[in-house]
Each structure stands twice: as C-alpha cells, then as structure tokens.
C-alpha positions in Angstrom: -72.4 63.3 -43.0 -74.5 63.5 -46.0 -73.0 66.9 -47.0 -69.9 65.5 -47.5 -69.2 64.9 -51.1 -65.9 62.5 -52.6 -64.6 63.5 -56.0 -61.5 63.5 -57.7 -59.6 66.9 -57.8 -58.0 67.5 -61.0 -57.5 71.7 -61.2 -54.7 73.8 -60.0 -56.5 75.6 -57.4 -57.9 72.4 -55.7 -54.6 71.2 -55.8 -53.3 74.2 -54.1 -56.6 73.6 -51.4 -54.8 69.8 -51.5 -51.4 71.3 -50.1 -52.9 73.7 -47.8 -55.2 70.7 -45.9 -51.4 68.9 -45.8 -50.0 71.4 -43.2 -52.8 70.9 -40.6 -51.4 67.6 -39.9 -47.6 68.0 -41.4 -46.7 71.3 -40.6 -45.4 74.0 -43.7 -42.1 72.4 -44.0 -42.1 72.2 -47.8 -40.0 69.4 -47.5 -42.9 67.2 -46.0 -45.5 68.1 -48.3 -46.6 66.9 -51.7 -46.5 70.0 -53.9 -49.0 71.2 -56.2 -47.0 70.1 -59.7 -46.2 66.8 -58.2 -50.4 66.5 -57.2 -51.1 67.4 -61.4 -48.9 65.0 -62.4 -50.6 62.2 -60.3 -53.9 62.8 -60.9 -53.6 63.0 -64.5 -51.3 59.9 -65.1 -52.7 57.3 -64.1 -52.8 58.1 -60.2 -55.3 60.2 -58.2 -56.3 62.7 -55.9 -59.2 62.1 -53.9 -60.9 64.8 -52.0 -63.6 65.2 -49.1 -65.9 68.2 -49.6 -68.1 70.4 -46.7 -69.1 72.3 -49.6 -66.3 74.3 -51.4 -64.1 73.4 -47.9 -61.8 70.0 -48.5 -61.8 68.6 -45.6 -60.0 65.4 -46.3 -57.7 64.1 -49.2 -56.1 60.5 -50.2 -53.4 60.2 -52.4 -52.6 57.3 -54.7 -51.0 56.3 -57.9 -49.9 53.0 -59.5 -46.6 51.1 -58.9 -45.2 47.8 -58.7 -43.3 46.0 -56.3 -41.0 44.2 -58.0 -36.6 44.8 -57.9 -36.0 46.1 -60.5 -32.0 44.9 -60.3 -32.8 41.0 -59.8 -32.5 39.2 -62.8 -35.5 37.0 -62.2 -37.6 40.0 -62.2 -41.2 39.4 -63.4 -42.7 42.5 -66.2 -44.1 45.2 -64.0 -47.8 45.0 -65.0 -48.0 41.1 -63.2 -47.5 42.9 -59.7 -49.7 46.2 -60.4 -50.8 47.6 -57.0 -52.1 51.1 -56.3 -49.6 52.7 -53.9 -51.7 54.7 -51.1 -48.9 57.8 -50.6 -51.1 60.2 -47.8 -54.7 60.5 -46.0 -55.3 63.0 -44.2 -59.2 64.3 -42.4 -59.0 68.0 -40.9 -59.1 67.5 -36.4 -62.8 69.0 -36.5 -64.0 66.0 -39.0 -62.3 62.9 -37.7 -64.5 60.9 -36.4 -67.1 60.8 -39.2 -66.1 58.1 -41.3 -64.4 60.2 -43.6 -61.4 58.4 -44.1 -63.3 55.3 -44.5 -65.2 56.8 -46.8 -62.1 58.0 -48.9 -60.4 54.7 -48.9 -63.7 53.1 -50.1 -63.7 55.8 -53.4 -59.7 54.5 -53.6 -61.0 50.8 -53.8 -63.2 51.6 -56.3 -60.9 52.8 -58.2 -58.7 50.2 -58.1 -61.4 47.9 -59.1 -62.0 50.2 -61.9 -58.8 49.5 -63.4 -58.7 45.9 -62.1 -56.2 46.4 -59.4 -56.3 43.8 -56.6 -53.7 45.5 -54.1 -53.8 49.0 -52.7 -50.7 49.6 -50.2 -49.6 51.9 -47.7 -47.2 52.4 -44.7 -48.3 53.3 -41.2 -46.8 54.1 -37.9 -47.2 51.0 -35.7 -48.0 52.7 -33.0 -50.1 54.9 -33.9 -53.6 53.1 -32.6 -56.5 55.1 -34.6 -54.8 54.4 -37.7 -54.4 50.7 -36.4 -58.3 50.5 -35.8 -59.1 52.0 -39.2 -56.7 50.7 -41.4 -57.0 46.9 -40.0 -60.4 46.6 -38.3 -62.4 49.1 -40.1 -61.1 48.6 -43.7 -59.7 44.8 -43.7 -55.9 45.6 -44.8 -53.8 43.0 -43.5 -49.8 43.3 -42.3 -46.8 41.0 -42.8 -43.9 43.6 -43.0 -42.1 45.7 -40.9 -39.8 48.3 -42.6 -37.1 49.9 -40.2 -35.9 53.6 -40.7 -38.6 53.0 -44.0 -37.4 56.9 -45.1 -33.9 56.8 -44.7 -34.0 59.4 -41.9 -30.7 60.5 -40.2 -29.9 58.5 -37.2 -31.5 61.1 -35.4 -35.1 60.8 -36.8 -34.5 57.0 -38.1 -37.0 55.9 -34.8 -40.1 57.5 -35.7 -39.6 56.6 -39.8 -40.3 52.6 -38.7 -43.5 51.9 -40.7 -45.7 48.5 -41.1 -46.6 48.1 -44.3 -50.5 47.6 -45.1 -51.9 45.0 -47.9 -55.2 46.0 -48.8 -56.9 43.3 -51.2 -60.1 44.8 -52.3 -60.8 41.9 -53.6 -60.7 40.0 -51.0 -64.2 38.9 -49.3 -63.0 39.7 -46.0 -62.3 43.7 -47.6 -66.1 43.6 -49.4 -67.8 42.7 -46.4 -65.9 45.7 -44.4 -67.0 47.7 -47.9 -70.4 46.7 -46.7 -70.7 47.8 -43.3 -69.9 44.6 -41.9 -66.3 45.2 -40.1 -64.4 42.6 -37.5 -66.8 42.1 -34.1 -64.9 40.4 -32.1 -63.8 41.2 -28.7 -60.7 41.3 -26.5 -62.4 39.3 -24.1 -63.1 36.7 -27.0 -59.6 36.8 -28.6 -58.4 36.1 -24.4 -60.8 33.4 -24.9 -59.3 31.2 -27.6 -56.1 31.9 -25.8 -54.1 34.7 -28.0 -51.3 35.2 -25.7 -50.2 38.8 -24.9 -46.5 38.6 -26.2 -45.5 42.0 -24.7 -47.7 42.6 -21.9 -47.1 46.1 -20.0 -46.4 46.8 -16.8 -48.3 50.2 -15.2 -46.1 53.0 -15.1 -48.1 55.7 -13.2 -50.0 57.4 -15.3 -48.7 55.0 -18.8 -48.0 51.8 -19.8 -44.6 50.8 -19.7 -43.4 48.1 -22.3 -41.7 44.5 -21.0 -39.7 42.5 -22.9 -41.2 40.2 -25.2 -41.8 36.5 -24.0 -40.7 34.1 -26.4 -42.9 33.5 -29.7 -46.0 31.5 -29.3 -47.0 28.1 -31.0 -51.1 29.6 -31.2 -53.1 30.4 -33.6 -53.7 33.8 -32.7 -51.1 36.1 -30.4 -51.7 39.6 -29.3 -49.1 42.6 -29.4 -49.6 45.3 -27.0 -49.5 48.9 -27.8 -50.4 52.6 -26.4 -53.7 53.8 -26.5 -52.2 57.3 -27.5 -49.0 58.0 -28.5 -49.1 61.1 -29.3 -50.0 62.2 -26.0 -47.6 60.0 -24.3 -44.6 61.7 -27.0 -45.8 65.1 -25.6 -45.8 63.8 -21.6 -42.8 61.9 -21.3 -40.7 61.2 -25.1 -38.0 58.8 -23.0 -41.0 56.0 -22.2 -42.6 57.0 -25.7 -39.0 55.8 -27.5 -39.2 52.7 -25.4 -41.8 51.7 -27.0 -41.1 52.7 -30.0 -38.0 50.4 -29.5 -40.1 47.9 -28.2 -42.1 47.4 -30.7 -39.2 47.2 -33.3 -38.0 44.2 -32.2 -41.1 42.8 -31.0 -43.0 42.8 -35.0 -40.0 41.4 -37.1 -39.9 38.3 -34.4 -43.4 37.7 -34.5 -43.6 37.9 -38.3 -40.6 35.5 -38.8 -42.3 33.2 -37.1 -45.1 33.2 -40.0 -47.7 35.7 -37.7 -49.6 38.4 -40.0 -51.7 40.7 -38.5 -54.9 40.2 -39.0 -57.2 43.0 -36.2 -56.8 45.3 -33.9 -58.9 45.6 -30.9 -59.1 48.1 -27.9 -61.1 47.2 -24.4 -60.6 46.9 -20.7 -58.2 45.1 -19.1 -56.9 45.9 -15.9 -59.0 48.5 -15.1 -57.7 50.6 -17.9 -58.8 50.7 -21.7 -55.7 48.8 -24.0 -55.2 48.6 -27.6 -54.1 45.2 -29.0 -52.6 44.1 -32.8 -53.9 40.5 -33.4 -51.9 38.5 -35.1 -53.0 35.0 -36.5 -50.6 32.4 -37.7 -52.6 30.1 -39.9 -54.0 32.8 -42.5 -54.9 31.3 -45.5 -52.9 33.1 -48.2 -55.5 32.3 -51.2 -57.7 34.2 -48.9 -55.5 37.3 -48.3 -55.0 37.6 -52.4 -58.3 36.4 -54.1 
C-alpha cells in the first residue's frame, strides 16, 4: 500500500487516464462518462480530480467540485456561499485494488481539501443497496443519511428503479468523521445493536439460495432500528433480476417511511444471523443534529 501515491491530476493526458479508469466500472458509453474537457474544467475551477497512483498506472480517481444546495426559485433563498458544500460526483478503485483502503484513502485527500477551503459538507449519492459502498461510505468514513431520492437521474420508466439513490452527508468536521480520519471507525456489532433492541424493520425470509424481502412492520418507537439488505446485489441482479427488483422496490418504500419518522442512518453492519452472513443499515432516531453539523 505504501506505493500508492494521491495527487491531484490537472493535465490533459491524466485526464484522458481519468476517462479510461471510468469504463472499467461504467462501461464506454460516452454518455455515462465524465469527459476529458468537463474533468479540466473541474480541476481548475474550484473543483478537483483526485487520483490513486501504482506508479504511472491510476488506479483510482474521486471527483468533486463545489456547489450549494439551496432552490434557486424560492424567494426565501439564502446567498449561495451560506450552504457551500463540496459535491462528491464519482469514485471509482480498479477490481484488482479494492480492498486496499484506497477509496478511503481518496475520500480522506477529498476532506482535506474541503477543510482547506473551510468546507464543512462533502455530499454524494449512492445506491442503497449496494452493501460495500454502505460499509465504506457509513462505517468506514462517518457520512450520515437522511434522504432518499427516487428515480434521482430522471431515467425513463424503464431504468427509473436502479437511479433510486440515498444521499450521503459527510461533515468532516464533525468529531465522529475525525475519529474515522484517525483510524478509529464504528466497532459495534450486530449482536450489540440486537442487544439494545434495534428492531429489524424488514426482516427476510430465505429464498433458496437468497434473501427474499417481507413487508415492512410498522415503524418503531426505539432508538435504534435496523433495515435489512443483500449482502450482494450485484450477484443476486446477475442470478435472478425479478427477486433483485423486489428489493429494490422494497427498499423504496421501506427508507422514505423510516426517515419520516425522524430515523437517520447512522451504521452499517454485516454478521451472522441465521446461519448466514446479513448486511444491516442502522438507523438511530435521537441523533443529535449539533453533532451531525459541528
């Protein structure tokens, strides 16, 4: 790992590099990559392309640049530099170096420099269930969730089930994000979530070689609730796409509920229960909300 270097990538020809390392993981449909002029223009005005180095090989990028989430059309719309954030667009590690902390790595160098420029919020959006993601993005890095965004692209009907995104806050800030910026990431277990008495809201049923996704029970008063989802979807797309929709409807109506009842998700944790390993979103209800933006 210590061959690895982070820098910023600012010429042409590491931006092309940038677009190639895209297509391992979106394909070479131009449509779904971020092209080389659009890649110049971010990481010389005010936004940034951060690159993971084997040498002269990138082997992992982030994309970011600075935004603000206010609405433009209200008329009680605050100036946009009060809600600064750093908008996380893409992050993506080559198959033979995942597992290596790269992409922790990168989104450390991305905190930095949102400290740099006194940014407190760095957001992205993420599949829901996609569970690695989940573990780094949650456990690993200390983003929090409170929003899910339905057909977030606009997709046709079509595509519109696999464009549902959650929508990470990242407050780097925060001392919960500086301890994870230290090595120091979430330890708790599933058996010590099941013992403060986090409900499974979802639980699933065994469906021969899968989990199959019940109906959600109705919201919880506790402090902590957990929300069930597959180990790995993309194998379970591949294997049977019917039970892999179910869940993907599932899980959209399942989040919105649990979120209008004032849950934000807090962890994610995998372990064994019932004889097979299961990957859980912990949601706490009582998060203090000086704590999730100082």
């Amino acid at each position: 790992m210590n061959n690895i270097e982070i820098r910023r990538l600012l010429s042409a020809a590491e931006h092309d590099q940038a677009v190639e390392l895209q297509k391992s993981y979106w394909g070479k449909d131009a449509a779904n990559l971020v092209p080389r002029h659009m890649l110049h223009s971010i990481s010389h005005y005010g936004g940034h392309v951060l690159g993971a180095f084997d040498g002269d090989c990138l082997v992992g990028l982030v994309i970011g640049f600075i935004g603000t989430d206010i609405d433009i059309d209200s008329p009680d719309a605050r100036p946009a530099m009060a809600n600064l954030l750093i908008m996380s667009k893409r992050m993506v590690v080559l198959p033979a170096y995942r597992g290596r902390n790269i992409g922790f790595r990168l989104k450390m160098a991305q905190r930095d420099l949102a400290v740099k420029h006194a940014i407190r919020l760095v957001t992205w959006t993420v599949d829901p269930l996609l569970a690695p993601n989940a573990h780094l993005n949650i456990r690993k890095l200390g983003g929090v969730i409170h929003r899910y965004e339905t057909n977030f692209f606009g997709l046709d009907e079509a595509e519109s089930l696999r464009s549902d995104r959650l929508v990470v806050d990242w407050w780097v800030t925060q001392r919960r994000v500086k301890e994870r910026a230290k090595g120091a990431g979430s330890a708790l277990t599933l058996q010590q979530y099941f013992a403060v008495n986090a409900p499974i809201v979802n639980r699933a049923a065994e469906s021969q070689n899968w989990l199959k996704p019940r109906p959600m029970t109705d919201v919880p008063s506790s402090t902590f609730a957990l929300i069930e989802i597959p180990g790995d979807i993309r194998s379970l797309e591949a294997a049977d796409r019917a039970l892999a929709d179910e869940w993907r409807y599932h899980i959209r109506d399942v989040f919105p509920r649990m979120f209008a009842a004032d849950y934000i998700v807090t962890d994610f944790v995998s372990g064994q229960f019932e004889n097979r390993r299961r990957s859980f979103y912990l949601l706490s209800r009582h998060f203090d909300e000086d704590e999730r933006r100082n």
